[in-house]
N, CA, C and O atoms as CSV, one atom per row, in Angstrom:
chain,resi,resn,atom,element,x,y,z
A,1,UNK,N,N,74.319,8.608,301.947
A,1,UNK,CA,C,73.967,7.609,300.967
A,1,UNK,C,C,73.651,6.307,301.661
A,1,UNK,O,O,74.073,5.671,302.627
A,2,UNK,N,N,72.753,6.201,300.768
A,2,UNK,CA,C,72.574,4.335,301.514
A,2,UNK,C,C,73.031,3.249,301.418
A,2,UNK,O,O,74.009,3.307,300.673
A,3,UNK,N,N,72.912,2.583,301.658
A,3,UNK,CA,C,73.755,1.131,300.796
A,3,UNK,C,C,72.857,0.443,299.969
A,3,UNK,O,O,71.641,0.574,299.829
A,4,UNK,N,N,74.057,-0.676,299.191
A,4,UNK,CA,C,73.297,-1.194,298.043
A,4,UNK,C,C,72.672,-2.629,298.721
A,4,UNK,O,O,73.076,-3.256,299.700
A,5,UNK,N,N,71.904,-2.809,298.108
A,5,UNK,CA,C,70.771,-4.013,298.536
A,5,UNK,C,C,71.537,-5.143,297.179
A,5,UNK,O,O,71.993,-4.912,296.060
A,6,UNK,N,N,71.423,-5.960,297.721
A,6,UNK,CA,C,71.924,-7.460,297.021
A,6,UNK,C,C,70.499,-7.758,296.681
A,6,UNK,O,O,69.449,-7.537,297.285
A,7,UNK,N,N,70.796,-8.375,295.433
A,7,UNK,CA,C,69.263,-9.212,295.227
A,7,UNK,C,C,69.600,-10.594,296.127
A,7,UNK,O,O,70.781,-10.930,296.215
A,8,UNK,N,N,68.510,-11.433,296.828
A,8,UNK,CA,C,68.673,-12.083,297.302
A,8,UNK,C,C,68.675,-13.332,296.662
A,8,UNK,O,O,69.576,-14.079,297.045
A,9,UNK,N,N,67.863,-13.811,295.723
A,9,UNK,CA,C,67.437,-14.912,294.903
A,9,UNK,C,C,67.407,-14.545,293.505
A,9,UNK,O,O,67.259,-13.344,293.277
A,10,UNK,N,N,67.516,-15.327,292.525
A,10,UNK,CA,C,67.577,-15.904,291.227
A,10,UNK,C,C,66.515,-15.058,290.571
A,10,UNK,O,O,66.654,-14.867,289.363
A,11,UNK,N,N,65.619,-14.595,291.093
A,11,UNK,CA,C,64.618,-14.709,290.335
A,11,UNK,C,C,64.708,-13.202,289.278
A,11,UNK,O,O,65.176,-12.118,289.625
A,12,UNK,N,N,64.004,-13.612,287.699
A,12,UNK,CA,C,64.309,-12.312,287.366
A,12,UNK,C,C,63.488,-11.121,288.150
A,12,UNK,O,O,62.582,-11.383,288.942
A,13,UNK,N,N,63.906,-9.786,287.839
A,13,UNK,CA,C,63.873,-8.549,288.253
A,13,UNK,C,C,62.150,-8.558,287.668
A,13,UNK,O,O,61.736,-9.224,286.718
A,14,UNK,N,N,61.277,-7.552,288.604
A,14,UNK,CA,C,59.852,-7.646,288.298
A,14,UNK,C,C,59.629,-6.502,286.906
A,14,UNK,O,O,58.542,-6.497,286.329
A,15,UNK,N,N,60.878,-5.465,286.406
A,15,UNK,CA,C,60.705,-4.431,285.396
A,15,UNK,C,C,61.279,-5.298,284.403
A,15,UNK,O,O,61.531,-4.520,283.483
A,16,UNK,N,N,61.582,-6.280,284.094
A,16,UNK,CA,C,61.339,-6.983,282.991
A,16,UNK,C,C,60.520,-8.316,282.997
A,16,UNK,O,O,60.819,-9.303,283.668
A,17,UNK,N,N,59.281,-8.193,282.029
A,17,UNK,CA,C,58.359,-9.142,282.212
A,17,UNK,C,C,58.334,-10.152,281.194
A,17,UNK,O,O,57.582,-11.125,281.143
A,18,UNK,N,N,59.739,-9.633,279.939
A,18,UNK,CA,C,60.025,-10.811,279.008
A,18,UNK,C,C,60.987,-11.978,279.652
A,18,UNK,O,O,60.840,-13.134,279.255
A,19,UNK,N,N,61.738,-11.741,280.412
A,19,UNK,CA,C,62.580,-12.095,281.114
A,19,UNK,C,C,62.534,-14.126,280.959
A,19,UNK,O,O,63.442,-14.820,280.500
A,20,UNK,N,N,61.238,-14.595,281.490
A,20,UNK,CA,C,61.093,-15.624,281.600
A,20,UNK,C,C,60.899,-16.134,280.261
A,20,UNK,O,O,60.344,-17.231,280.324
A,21,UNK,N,N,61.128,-15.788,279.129
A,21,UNK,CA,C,61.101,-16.801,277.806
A,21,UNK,C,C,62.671,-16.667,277.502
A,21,UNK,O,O,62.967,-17.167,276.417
A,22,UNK,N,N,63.575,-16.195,278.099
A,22,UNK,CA,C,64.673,-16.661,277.808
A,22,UNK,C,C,65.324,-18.238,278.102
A,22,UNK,O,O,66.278,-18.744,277.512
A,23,UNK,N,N,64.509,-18.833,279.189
A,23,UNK,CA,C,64.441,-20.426,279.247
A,23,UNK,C,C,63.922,-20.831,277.818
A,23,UNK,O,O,64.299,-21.902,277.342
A,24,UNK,N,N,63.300,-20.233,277.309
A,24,UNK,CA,C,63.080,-20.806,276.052
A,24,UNK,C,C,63.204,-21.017,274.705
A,24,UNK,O,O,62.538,-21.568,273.828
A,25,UNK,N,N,64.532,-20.261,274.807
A,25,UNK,CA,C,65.226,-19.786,273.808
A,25,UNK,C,C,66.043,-21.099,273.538
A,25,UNK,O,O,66.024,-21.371,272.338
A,26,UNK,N,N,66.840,-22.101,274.387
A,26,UNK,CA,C,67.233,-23.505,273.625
A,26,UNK,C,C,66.115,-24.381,272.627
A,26,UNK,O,O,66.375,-24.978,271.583
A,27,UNK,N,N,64.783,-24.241,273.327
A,27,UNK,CA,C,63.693,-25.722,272.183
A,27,UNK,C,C,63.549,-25.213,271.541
A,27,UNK,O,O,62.442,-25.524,271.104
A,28,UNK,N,N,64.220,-23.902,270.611
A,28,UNK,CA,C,63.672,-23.613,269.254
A,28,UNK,C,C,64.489,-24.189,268.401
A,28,UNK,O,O,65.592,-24.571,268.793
A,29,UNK,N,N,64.098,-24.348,267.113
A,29,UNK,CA,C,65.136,-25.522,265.984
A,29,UNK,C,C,65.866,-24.114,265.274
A,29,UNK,O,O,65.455,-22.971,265.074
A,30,UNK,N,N,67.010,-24.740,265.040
A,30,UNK,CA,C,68.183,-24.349,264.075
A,30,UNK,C,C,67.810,-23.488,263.164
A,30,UNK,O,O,66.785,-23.922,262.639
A,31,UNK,N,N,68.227,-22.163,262.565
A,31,UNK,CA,C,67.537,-21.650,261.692
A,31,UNK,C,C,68.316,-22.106,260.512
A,31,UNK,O,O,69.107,-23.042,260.628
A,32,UNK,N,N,68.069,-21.284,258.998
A,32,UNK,CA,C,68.390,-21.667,258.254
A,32,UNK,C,C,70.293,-21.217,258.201
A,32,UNK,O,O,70.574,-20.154,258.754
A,33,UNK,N,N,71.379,-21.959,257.610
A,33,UNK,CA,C,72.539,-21.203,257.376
A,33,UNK,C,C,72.487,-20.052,256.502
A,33,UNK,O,O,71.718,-19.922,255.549
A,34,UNK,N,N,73.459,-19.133,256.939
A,34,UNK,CA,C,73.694,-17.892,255.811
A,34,UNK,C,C,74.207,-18.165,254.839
A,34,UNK,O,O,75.121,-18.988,254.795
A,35,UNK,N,N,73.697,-17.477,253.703
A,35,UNK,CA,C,74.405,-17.241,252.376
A,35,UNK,C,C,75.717,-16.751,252.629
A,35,UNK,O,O,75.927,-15.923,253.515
A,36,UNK,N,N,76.962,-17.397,251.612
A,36,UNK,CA,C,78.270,-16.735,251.718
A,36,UNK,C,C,78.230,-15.562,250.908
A,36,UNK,O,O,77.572,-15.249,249.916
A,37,UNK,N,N,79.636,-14.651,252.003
A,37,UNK,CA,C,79.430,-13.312,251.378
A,37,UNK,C,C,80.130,-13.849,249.867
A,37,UNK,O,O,80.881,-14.769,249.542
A,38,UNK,N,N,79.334,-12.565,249.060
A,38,UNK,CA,C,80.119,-12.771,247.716
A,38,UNK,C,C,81.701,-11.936,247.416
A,38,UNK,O,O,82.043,-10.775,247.641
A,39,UNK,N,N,82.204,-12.730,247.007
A,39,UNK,CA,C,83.532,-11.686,246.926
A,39,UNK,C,C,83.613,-10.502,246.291
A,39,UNK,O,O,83.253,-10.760,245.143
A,40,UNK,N,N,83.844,-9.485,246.350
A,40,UNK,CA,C,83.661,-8.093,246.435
A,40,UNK,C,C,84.166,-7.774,245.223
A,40,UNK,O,O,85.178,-8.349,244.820
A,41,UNK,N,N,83.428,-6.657,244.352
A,41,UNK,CA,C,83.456,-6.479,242.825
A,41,UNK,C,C,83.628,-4.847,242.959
A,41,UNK,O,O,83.311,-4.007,243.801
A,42,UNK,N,N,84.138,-4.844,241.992
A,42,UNK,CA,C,84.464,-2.815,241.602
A,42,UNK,C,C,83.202,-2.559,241.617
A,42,UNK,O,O,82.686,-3.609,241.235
A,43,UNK,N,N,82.162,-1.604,241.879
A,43,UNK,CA,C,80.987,-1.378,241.615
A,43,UNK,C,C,81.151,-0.360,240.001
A,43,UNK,O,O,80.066,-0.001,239.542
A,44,UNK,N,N,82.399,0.066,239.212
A,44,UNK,CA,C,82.204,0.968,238.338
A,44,UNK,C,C,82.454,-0.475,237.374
A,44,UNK,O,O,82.665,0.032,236.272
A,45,UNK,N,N,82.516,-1.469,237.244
A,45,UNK,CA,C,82.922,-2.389,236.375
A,45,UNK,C,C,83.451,-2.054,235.381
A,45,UNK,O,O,82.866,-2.210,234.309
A,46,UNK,N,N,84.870,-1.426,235.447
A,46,UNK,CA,C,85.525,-1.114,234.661
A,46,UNK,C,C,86.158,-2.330,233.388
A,46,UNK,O,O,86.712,-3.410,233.593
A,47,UNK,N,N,85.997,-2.012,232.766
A,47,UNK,CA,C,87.097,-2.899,231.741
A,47,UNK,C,C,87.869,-3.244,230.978
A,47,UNK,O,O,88.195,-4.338,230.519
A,48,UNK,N,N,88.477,-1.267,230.704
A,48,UNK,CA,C,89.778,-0.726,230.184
A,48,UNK,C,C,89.925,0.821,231.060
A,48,UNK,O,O,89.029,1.457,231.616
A,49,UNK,N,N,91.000,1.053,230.976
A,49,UNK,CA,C,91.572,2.252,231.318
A,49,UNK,C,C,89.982,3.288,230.533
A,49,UNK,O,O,89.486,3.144,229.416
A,50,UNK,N,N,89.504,4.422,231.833
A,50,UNK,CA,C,88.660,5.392,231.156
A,50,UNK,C,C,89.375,6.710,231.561
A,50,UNK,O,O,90.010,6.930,232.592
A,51,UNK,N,N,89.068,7.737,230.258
A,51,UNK,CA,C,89.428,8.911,230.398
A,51,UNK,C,C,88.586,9.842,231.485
A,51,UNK,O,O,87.428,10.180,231.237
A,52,UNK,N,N,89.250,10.224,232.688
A,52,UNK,CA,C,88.507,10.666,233.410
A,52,UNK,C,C,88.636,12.443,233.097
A,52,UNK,O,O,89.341,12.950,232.225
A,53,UNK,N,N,88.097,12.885,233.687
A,53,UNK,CA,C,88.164,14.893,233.598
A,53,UNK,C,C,87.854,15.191,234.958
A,53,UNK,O,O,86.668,15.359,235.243
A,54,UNK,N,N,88.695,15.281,235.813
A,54,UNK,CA,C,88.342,15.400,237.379
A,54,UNK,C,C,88.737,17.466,237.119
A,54,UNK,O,O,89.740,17.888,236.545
A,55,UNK,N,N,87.897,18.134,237.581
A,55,UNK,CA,C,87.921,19.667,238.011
A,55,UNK,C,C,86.874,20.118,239.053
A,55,UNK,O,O,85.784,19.578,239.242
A,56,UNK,N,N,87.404,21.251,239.734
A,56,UNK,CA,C,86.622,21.990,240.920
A,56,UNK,C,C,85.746,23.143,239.700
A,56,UNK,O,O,86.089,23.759,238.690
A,57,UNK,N,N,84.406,22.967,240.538
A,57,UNK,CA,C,84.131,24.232,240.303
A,57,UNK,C,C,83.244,25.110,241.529
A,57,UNK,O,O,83.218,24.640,242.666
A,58,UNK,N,N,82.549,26.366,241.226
A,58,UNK,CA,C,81.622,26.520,242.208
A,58,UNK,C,C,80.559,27.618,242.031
A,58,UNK,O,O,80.070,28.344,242.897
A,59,UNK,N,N,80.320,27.573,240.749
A,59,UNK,CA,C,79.284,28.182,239.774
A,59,UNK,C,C,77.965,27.586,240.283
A,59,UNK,O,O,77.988,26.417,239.898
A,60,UNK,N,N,77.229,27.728,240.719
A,60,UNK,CA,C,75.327,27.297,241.143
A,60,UNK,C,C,75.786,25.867,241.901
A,60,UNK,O,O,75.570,24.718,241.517
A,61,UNK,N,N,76.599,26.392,243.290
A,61,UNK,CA,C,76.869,25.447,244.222
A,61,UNK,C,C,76.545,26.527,245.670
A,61,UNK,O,O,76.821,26.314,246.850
A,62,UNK,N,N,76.050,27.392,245.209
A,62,UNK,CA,C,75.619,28.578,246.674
A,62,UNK,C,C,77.571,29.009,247.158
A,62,UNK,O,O,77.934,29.149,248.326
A,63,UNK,N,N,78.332,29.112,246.173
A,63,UNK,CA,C,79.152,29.937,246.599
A,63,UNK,C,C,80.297,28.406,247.229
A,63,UNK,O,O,81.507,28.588,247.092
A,64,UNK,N,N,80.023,27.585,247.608
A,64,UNK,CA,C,80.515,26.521,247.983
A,64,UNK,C,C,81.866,25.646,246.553
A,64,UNK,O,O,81.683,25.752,245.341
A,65,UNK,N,N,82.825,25.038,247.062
A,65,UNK,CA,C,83.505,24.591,246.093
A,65,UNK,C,C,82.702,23.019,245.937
A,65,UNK,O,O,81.939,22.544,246.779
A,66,UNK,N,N,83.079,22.418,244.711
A,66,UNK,CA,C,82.246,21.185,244.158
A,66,UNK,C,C,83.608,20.232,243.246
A,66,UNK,O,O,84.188,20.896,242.387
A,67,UNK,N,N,83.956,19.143,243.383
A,67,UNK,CA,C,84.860,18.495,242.527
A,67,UNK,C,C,83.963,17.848,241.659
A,67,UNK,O,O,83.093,17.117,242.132
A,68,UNK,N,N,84.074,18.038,240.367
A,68,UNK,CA,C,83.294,17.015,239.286
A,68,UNK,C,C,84.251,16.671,238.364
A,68,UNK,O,O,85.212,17.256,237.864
A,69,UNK,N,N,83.556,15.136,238.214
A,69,UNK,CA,C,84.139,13.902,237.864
A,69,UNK,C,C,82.942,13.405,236.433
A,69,UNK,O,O,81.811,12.925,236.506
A,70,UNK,N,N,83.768,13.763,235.245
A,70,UNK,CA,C,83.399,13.592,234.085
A,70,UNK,C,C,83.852,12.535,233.137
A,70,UNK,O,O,84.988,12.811,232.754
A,71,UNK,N,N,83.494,11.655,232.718
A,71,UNK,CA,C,83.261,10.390,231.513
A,71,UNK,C,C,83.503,9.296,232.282
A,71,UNK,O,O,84.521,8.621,232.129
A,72,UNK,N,N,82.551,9.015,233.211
A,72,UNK,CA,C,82.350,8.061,234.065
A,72,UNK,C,C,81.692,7.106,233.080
A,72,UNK,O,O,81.208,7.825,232.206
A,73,UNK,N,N,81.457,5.904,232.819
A,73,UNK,CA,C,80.945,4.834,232.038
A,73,UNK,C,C,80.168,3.932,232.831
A,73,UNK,O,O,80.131,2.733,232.555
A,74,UNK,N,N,79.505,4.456,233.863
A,74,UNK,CA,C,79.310,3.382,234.973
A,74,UNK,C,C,77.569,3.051,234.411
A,74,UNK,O,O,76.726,3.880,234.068
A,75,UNK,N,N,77.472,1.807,234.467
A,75,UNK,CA,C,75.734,1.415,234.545
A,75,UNK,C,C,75.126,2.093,235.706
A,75,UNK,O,O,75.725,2.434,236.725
A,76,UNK,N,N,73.647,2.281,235.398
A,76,UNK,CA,C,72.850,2.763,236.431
A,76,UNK,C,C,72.490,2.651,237.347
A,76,UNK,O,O,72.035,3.445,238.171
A,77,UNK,N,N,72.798,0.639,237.328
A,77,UNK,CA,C,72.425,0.327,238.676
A,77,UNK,C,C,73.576,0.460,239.576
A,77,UNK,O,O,73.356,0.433,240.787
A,78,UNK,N,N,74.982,0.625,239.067
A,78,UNK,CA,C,75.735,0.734,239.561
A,78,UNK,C,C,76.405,1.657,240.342
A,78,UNK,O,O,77.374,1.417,241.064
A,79,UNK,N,N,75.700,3.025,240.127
A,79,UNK,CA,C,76.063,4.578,240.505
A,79,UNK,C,C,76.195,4.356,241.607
A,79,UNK,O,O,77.262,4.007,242.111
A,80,UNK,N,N,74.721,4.574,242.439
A,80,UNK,CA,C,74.564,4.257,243.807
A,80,UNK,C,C,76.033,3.822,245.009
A,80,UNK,O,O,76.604,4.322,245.979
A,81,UNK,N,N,76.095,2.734,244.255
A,81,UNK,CA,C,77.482,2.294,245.460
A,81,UNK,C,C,78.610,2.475,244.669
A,81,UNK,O,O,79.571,1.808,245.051
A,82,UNK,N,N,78.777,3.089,243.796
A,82,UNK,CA,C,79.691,3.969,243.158
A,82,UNK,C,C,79.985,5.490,244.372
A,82,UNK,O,O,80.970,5.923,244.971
A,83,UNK,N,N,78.582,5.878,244.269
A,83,UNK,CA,C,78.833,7.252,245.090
A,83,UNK,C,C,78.886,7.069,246.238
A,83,UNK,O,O,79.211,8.048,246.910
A,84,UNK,N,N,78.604,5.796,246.947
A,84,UNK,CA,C,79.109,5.434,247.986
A,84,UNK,C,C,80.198,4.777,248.806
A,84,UNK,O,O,80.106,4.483,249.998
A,85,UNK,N,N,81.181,4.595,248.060
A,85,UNK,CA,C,82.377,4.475,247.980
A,85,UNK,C,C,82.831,5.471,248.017
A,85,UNK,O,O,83.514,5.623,249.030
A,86,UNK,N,N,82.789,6.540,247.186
A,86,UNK,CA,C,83.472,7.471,247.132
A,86,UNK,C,C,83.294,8.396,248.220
A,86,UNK,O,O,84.252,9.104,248.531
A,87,UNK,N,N,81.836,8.525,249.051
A,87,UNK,CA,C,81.392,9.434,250.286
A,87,UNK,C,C,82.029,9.126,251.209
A,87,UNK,O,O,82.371,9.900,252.102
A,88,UNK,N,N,82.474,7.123,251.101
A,88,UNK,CA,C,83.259,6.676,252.611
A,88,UNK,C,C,85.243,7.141,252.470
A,88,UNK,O,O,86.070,7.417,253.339
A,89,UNK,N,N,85.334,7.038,251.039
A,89,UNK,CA,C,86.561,6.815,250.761
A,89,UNK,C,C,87.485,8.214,251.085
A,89,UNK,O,O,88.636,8.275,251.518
A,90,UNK,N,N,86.459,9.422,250.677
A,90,UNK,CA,C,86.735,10.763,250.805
A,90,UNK,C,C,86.543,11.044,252.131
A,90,UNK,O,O,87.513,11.463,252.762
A,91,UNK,N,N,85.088,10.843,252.897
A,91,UNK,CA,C,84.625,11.726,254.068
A,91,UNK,C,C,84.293,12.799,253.704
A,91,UNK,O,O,84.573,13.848,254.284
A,92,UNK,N,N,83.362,12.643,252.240
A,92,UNK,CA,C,82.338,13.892,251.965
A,92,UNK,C,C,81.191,13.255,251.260
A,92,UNK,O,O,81.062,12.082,250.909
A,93,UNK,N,N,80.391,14.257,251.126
A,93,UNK,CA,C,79.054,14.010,250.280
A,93,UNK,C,C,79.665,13.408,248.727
A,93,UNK,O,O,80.830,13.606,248.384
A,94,UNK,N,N,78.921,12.846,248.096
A,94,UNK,CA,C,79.094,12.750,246.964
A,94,UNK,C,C,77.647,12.837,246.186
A,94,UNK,O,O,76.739,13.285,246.886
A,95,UNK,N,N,77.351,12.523,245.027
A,95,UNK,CA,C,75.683,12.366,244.180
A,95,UNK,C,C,75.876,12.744,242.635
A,95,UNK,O,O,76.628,13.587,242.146
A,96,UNK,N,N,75.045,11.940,242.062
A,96,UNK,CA,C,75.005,11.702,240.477
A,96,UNK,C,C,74.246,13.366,239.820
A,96,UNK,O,O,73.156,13.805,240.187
A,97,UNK,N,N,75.040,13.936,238.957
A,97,UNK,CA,C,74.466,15.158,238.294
A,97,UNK,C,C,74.424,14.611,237.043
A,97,UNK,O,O,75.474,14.747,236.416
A,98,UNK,N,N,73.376,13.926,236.377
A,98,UNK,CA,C,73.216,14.068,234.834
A,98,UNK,C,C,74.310,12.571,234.835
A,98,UNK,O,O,74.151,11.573,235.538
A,99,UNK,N,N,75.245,12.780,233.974
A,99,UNK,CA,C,76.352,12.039,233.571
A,99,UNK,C,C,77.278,11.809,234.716
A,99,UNK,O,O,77.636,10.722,235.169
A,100,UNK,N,N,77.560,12.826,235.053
A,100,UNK,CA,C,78.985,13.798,236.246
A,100,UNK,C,C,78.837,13.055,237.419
A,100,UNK,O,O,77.795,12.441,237.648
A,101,UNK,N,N,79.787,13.058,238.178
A,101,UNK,CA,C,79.915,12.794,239.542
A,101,UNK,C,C,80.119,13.861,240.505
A,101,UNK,O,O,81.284,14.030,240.864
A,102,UNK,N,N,79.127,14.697,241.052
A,102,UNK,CA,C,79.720,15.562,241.792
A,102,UNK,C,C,80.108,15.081,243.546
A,102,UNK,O,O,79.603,14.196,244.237
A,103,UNK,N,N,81.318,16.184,243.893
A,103,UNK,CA,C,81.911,15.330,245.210
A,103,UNK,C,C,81.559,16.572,246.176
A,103,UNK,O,O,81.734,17.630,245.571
A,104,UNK,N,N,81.261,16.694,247.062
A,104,UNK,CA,C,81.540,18.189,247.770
A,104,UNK,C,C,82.758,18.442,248.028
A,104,UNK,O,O,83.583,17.529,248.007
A,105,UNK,N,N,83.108,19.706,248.317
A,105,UNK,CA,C,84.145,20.193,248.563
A,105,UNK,C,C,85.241,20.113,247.505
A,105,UNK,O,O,84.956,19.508,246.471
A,106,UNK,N,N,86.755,20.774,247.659
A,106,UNK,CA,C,88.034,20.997,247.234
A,106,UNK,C,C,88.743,20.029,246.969
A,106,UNK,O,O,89.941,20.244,247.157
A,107,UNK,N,N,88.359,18.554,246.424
A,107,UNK,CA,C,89.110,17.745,246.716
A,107,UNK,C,C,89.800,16.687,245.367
A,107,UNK,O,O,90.118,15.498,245.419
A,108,UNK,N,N,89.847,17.372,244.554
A,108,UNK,CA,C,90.632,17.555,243.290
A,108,UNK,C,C,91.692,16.393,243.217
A,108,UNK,O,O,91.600,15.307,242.645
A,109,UNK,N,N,92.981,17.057,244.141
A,109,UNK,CA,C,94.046,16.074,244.304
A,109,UNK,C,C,93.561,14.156,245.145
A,109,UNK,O,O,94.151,13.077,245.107
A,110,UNK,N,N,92.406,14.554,245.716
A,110,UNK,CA,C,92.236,13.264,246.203
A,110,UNK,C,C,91.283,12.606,245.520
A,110,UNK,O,O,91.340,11.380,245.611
A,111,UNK,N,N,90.552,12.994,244.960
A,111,UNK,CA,C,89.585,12.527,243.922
A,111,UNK,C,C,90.495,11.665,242.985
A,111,UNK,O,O,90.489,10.438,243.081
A,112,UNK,N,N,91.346,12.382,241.997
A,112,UNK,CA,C,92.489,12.147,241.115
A,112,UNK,C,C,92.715,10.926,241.744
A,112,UNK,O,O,92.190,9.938,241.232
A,113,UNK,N,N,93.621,10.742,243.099
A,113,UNK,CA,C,94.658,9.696,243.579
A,113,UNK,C,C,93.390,8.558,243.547
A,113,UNK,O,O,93.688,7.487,243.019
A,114,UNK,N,N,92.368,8.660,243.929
A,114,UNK,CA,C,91.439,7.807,244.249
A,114,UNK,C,C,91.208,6.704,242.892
A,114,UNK,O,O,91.368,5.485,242.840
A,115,UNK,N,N,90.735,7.762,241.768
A,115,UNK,CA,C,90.425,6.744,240.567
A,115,UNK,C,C,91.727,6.562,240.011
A,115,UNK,O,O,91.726,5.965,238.935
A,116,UNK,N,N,92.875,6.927,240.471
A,116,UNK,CA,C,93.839,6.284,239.356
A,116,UNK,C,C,94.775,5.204,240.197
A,116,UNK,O,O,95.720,4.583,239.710
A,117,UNK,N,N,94.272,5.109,241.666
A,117,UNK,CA,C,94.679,3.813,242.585
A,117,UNK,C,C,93.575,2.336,241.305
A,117,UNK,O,O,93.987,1.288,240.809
A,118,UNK,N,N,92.472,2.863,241.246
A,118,UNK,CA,C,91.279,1.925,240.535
A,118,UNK,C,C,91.358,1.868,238.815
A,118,UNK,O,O,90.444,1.471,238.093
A,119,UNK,N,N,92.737,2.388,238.345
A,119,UNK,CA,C,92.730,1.922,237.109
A,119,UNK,C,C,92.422,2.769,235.989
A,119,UNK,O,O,92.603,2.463,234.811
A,120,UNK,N,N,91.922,3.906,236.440
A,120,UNK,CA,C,91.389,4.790,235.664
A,120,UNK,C,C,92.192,5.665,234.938
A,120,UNK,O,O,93.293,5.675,235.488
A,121,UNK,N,N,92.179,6.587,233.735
A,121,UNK,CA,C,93.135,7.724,233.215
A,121,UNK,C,C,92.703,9.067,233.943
A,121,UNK,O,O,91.522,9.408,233.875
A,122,UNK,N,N,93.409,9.659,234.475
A,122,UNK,CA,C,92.571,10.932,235.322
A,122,UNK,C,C,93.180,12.075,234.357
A,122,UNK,O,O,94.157,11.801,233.659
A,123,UNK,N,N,92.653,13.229,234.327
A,123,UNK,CA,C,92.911,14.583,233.545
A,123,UNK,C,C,92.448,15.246,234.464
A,123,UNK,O,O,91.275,15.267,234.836
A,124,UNK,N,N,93.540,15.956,234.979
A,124,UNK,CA,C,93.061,16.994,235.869
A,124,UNK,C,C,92.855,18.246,235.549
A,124,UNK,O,O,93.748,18.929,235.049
A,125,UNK,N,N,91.485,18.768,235.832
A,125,UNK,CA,C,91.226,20.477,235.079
A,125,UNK,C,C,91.403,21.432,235.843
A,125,UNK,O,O,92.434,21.245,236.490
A,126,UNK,N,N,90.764,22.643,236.167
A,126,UNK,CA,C,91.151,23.511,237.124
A,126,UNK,C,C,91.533,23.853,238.036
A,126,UNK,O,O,91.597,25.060,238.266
């Protein structure tokens, strides 16, 4: 093996040719400040206790188990990060069927604990 070569001088490296507008990165003016974050809202905007119907099934799921989550009240625009909460909260798929919330997989008992940490009435079916 050979040895390593020291760069000798300052100068930037010739495989980067943006190199020299980083001197120029102080004379640019101030950009604008950020918007504050907004403080963080239920995305199901609940506003009484709802009767939930949490059950597995796995009828026209290709043989696969499915948790669905029935009398959800949520607005439309709201689903979205509804089911995305629930994909991070679980560590599964989740997605809107019709009315229903379907979750992938067996996950019944954690589904349950989930909406009734958030206020909800859960009924657990099968």
């Amino acid at each position: 093996m050979s040895k390593r070569r020291e760069p000798s001088d300052d100068a930037p490296p010739p495989h980067r040719p943006l190199s020299a507008l980083q001197s120029l990165r102080d004379r640019l003016p101030t950009g604008p400040e950020p918007d504050p974050i907004p403080a963080a809202t239920d995305p199901a905007g609940v506003q009484g206790p709802e009767r939930l119907v949490v059950h597995r099934e796995r009828k026209g799921h290709g043989g696969k188990t499915a948790t669905r989550v029935q009398g959800l009240a949520v607005p439309a625009a709201d689903r979205r990060a509804l089911a995305k909460d629930v994909k991070r909260a679980l560590g599964s798929g989740a997605r809107w069927e019709a009315d229903d919330l379907l979750i992938q997989g067996d996950l019944l008992e954690r589904v349950a604990v989930w909406f009734e940490a958030r206020g909800h009435r859960v009924v657990r079916g099968n």
